[in-house]
C-alpha positions in Angstrom: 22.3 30.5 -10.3 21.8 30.4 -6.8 19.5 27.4 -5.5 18.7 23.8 -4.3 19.8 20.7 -5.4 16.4 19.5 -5.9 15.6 22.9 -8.4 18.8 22.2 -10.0 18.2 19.0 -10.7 15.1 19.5 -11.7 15.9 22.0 -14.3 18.6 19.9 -16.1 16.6 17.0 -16.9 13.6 19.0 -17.9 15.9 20.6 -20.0 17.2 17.6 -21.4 13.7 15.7 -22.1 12.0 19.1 -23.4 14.9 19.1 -26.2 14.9 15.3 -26.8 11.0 15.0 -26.7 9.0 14.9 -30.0 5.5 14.1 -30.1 4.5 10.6 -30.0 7.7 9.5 -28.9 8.1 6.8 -26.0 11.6 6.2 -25.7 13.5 9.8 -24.8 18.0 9.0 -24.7 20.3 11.2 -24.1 23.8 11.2 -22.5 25.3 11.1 -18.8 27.5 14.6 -21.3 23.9 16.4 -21.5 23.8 17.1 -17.8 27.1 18.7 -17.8 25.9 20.4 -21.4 22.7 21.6 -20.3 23.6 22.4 -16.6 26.3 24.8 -18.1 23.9 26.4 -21.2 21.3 27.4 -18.3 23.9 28.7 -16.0 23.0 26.5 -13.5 25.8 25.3 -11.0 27.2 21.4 -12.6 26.4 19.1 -9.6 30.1 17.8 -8.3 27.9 14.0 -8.7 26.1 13.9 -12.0 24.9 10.5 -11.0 22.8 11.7 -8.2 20.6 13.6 -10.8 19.6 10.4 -12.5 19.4 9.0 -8.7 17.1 11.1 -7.4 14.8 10.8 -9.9 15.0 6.7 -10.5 14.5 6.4 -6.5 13.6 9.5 -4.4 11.4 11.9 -6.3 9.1 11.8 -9.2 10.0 13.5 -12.5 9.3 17.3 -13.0 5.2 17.2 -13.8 5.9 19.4 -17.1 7.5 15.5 -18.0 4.9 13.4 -16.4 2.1 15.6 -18.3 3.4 14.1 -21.4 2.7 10.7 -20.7 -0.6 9.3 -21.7 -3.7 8.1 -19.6 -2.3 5.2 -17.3 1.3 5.9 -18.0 4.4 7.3 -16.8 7.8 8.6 -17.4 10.8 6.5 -15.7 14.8 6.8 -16.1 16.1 3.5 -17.7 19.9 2.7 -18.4 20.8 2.3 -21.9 24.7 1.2 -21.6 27.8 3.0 -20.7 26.8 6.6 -20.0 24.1 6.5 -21.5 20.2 6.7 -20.3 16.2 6.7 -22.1 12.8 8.5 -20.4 10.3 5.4 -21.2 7.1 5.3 -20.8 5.8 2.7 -18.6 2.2 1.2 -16.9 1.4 3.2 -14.1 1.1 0.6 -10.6 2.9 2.3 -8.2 5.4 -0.6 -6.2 3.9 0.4 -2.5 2.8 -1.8 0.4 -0.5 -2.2 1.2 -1.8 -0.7 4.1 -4.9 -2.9 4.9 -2.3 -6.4 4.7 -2.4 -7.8 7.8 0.4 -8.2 10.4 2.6 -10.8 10.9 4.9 -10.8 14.6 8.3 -12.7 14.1 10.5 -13.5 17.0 13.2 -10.3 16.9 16.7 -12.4 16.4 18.6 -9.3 15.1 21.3 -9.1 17.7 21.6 -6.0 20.2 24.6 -4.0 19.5 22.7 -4.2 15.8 19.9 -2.7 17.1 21.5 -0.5 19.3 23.4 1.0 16.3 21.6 0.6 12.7 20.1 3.4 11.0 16.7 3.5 9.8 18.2 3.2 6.0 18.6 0.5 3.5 21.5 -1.6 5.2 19.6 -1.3 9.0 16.8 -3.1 6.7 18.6 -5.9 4.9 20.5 -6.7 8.1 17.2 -7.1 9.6 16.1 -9.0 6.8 19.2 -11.3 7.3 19.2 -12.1 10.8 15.9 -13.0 11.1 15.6 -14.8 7.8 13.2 -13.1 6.7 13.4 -14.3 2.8 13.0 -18.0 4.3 9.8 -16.9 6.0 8.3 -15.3 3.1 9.6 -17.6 0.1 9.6 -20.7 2.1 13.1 -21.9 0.8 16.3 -21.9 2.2 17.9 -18.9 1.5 21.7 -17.7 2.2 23.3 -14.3 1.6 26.1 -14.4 -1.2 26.6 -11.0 -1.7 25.3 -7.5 -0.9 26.0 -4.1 -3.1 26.9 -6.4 -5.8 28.1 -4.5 -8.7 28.5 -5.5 -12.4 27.9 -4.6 -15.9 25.4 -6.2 -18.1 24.6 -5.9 -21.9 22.9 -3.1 -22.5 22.7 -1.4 -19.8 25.9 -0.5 -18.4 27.1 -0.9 -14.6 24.0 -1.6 -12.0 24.0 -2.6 -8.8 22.4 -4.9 -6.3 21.4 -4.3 -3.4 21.6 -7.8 -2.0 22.0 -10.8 -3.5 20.9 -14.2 -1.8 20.8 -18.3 -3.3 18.5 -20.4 -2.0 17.5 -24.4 -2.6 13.6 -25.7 -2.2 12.8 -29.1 -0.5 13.1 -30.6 -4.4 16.4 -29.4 -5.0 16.2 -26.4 -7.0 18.1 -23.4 -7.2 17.4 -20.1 -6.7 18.7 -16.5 -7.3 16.9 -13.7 -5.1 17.8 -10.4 -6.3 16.9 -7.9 -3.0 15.8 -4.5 -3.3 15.8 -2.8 -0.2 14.2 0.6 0.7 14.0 3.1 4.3 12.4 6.0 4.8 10.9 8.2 1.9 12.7 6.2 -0.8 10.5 3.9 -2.7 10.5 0.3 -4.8 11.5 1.1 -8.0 11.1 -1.1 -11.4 14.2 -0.2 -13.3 16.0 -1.5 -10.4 14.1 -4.2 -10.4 14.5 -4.7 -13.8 18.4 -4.3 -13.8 18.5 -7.2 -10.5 16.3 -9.4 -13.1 19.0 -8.8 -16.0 21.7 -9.3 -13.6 20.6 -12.6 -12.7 20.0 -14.0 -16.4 23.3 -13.0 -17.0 25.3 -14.1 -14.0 23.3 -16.7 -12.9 21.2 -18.4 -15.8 20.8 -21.7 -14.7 19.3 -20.5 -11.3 15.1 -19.8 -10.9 15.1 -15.7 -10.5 13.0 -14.4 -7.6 13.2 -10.8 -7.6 12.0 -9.5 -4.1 11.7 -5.9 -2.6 11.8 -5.0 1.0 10.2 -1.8 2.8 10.3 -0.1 5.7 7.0 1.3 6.6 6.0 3.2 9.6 6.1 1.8 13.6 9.2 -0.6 11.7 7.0 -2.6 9.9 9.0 -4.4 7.0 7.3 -5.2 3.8 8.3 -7.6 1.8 7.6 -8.3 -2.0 7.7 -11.0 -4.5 8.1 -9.4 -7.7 7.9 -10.7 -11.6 8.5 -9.0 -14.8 5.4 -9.5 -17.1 6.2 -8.3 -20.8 7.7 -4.1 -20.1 6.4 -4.2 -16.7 7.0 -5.5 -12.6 4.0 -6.9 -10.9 3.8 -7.6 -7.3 2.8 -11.3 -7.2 2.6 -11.4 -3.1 3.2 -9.8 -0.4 3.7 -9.6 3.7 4.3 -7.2 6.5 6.1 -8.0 9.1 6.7 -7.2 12.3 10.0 -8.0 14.7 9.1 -8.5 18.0 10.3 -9.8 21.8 9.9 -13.8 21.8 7.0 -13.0 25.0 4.4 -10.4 23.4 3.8 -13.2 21.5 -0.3 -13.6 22.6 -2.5 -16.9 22.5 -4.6 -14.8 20.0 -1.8 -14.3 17.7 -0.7 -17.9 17.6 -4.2 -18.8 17.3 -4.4 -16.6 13.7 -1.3 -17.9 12.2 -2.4 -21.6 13.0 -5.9 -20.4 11.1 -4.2 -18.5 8.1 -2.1 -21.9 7.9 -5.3 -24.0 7.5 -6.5 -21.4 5.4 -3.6 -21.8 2.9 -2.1 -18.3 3.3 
C-alpha cells in the first residue's frame, strides 16, 4: 500500500488500539512487536523506524480522532512507556501544555554568541543553546543553574529507556540543590506530559537527594522563547508559572521597558 508516513502511521496504531480497546477501559498496552504485526496484517509498508510511530504521536501529532472519540468528557488519549518494548494508550486530564499568548514580554540582553546565531536551526538544540547562553533558567528560577548534561539517556523502572533533553543542577542562596529536567520544543512540535513525566522519574531515580524542577521551553513565533515551570500533581503536569522571553541587542533596550521591569519588581512578579 502505497502512501504517507503520516497515513501509515496512522493506520497501525488505530489498528493496534481498536483491537486492544474494550469498553470502559483506561489503560490500552500493547508491544513495540504489534507495529511490525499489524503493519504487516494490513499490508501496509513496516516503517524502516518503528520508534518514529510512537514519536510522532507522543510529540508531533495528535492521535487518529476514531481514538480520541473514545475518551470521555475532559479527557484524552496519550502514549506512555511501560518498560522495555513495551507501551499503554492512557487516559489523561485534558490542559493542553501551550504558552499563553496574552503573557507579557520580557527583553533580555542577546548574549548567544554570533557564529551561534549565524548557524542554529530553528529546532530543539538552536533553543537550548539559547537557553544556555543567556541563562535563561537563572532568570526564570532565580537560582544558579549549570548545564550537566544534554540528550541524557537512561533507563528507569518501569518504563524502559527515556531521554532528556537537557539536564541542568543548580544551588539557591540557602544552599539547596536542585535538578532541572529541560524539555525543549521548535517549530510545530509541542510540550508533552509523558516526557515530562519520564524527566520527573529520571530525576527521582538518578538524583533523589536533589529538589526536582521540571521546566519546558518553547519557541513561539517572532523567536519568542517560553519558558515553563512544571509540577506533577497526582496523574497529571500543571504549569505552575510561566514567561516569555525575548533576546534582544543590549541598545533597543527603552526607558519604558526598564521602567516596567522596575514596576513588575515592586509588584512582586
Amino acid at each position: 500500500m502505497n502512501m504517507s508516513s503520516s497515513n501509515r502511521y496512522a493506520i497501525i496504531i488505530e489498528a493496534i488500539f481498536h483491537a486492544r480497546y474494550e469498553s470502559g477501559s483506561r489503560d490500552v498496552p500493547f508491544d513495540r512487536d504489534d507495529l511490525r504485526i499489524f503493519a504487516s496484517s494490513l499490508n501496509v509498508e513496516i516503517p524502516r523506524n518503528l520508534g518514529d510511530i510512537i514519536y510522532s504521536f507522543r510529540y508531533r501529532t495528535e492521535l487518529p480522532e476514531s481514538i480520541l472519540s473514545l475518551a470521555p468528557p475532559g479527557e484524552s488519549w496519550i502514549i506512555r512507556p511501560a518498560g522495555r518494548g513495551r507501551y499503554r494508550f492512557a487516559l489523561v486530564t485534558d490542559t493542553p501544555l501551550l504558552p499563553n499568548p496574552n503573557l507579557v514580554i520580557t527583553k533580555i540582553p542577546d548574549a548567544t554568541p554570533g557564529i551561534i546565531s549565524m548557524y542554529a536551526f530553528s529546532d530543539e538544540q538552536a533553543l537550548l543553546a539559547r537557553v544556555r547562553y543567556n541563562r535563561l533558567i537563572d532568570v526564570f528560577l532565580g537560582i544558579a543553574c549549570h548545564s550537566l548534561q544534554n540528550h541524557f539517556r537512561t533507563t528507569v523502572a518501569g518504563m524502559g529507556q527515556v531521554e532528556t533533553d537537557e539536564i541542568y543542577v543548580g544551588v539557591d542562596k540557602n544552599g539547596a540543590h536542585y535538578v532541572l529536567p529541560v524539555q525543549a520544543k521548535g517549530g510545530s512540535d509541542r510540550l508533552n506530559r509523558v516526557q515530562v513525566e519520564q524527566d520527573i522519574a529520571v530525576c527521582s531515580e538518578k538524583l533523589p537527594t536533589l529538589i526536582c524542577r521540571p521546566v519546558g521551553a518553547q519557541f513561539m513565533a517572532d523567536d519568542l522563547i517560553a519558558l515553563f515551570e512544571l509540577e506533577q500533581q497526582g496523574d497529571d503536569i500543571r504549569i505552575t508559572s510561566e514567561r516569555h522571553y525575548q533576546l534582544v541587542p543590549p541598545d533597543s533596550f527603552t526607558e519604558q521597558d526598564l521602567l516596567s521591569y522596575r514596576q513588575r519588581l515592586g509588584n512582586g512578579q
